[in-house]
C-alpha positions in Angstrom: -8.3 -81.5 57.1 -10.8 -84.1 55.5 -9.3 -86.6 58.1 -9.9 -85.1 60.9 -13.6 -84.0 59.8 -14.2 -88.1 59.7 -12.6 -89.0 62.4 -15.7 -87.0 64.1 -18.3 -88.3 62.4 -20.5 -91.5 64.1 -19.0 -94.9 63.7 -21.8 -96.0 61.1 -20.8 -93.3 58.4 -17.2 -93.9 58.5 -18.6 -97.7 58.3 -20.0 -97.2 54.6 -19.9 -93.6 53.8 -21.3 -94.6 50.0 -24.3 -96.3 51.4 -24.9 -93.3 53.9 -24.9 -90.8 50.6 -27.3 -92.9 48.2 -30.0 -93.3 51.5 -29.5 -89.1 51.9 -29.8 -89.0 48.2 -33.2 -90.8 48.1 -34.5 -89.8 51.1 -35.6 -86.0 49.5 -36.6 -87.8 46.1 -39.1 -89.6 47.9 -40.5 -86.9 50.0 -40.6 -84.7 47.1 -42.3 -87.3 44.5 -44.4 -88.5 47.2 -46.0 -84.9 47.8 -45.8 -83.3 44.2 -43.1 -80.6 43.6 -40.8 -83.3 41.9 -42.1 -85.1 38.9 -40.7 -87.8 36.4 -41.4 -87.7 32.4 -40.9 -91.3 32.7 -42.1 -92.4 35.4 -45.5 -90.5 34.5 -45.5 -91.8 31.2 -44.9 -95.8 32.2 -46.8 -95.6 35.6 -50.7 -96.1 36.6 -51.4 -93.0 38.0 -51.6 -94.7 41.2 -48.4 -96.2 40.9 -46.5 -93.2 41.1 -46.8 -92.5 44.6 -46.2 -95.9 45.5 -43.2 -95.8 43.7 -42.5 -92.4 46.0 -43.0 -94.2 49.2 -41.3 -97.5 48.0 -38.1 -95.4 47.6 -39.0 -93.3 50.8 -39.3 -96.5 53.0 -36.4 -98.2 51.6 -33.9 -95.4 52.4 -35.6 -95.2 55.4 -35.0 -98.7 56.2 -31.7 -99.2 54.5 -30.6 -96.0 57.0 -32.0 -97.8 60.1 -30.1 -101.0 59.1 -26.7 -98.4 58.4 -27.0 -96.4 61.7 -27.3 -99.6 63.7 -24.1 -100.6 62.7 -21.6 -101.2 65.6 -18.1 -102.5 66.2 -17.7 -105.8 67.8 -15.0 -107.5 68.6 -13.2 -105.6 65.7 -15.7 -106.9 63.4 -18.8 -104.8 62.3 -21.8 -106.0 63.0 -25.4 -104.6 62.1 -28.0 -105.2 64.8 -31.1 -104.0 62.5 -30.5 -106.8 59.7 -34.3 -107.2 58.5 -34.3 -103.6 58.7 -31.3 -103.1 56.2 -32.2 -106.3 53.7 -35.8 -104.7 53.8 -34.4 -101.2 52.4 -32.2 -102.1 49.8 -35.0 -104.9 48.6 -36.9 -101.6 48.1 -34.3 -99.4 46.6 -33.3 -102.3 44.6 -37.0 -102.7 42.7 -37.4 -98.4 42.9 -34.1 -98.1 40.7 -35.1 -100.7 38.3 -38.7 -99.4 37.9 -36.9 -95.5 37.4 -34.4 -97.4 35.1 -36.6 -99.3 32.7 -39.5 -96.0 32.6 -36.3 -94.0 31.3 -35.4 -96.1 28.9 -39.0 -97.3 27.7 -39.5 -93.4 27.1 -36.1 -92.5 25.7 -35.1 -95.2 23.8 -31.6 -96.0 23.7 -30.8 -92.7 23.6 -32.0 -93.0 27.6 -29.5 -96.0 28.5 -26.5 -93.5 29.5 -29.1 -92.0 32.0 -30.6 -95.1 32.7 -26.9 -96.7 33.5 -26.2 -95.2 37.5 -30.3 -96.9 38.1 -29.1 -100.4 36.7 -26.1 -99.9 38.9 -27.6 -99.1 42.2 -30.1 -101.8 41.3 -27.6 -104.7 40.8 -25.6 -103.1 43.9 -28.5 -103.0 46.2 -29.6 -106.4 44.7 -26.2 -108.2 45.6 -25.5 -106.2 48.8 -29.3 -107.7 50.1 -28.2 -111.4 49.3 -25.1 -111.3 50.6 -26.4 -110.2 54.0 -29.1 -112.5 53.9 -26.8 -115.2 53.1 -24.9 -114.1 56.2 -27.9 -114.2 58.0 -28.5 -117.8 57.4 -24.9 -118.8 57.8 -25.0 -117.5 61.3 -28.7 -118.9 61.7 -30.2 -115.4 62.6 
């Protein structure tokens, strides 16, 4: 049942279903920071309170861009091949620096006894962090 259900969705989400997830993951975080319902023990306590909703619309913007980047995603010549590059490196740049702030407030507050829920923020960090280069390295291979 589950393969017929993807073989319907668009060509992008099939492309990097994971990537889809984490932008519709961060996408109501940012909203919700950004205008008030949702607050952070950490990041209140580590931020400026100015910083806060710049954290908000860092994360908001870099899903936002990271999912422009992902929906432009088409196949070429069997070969995938995103046509909104800047747009993609932009987001995870974002989402990148937005996970490490969230990661090192957690732990700053906790302690140690925050590095198990600090853990998945380093991870998406270093992932978004890598995932940026290596497209901008394919960028300037293909002289883009």
């Amino acid at each position: 049942m589950i393969r017929r259900l993807v073989r319907h969705l668009p060509e992008w989400v099939q492309a990097q279903p994971i990537s889809v997830m984490c932008v519709l993951l961060g996408i109501p975080s940012g909203v919700l920071t950004l205008v008030g319902p949702s607050t952070s023990r950490a990041l209140d306590t580590v931020l400026p309170f100015w910083a806060r909703p710049l954290w908000a619309a860092s994360l908001l913007l870099g899903c936002l861009a990271w999912g422009a980047g992902l929906a432009s995603v088409r196949e070429v010549d069997g070969r995938l091949v995103v046509r909104r590059l800047p747009a993609m490196i932009l987001g995870l740049q974002l989402i990148s620096i937005t996970a490490l702030v969230y990661g090192v407030a957690i732990i700053t507050v906790g302690g140690w006894a925050g590095a198990l829920a600090a853990w998945p923020l380093g991870v998406v960090a270093f992932g978004t962090a890598v995932e940026q280069a290596v497209l901008s390295n394919r960028r300037g291979a293909y002289g883009r």
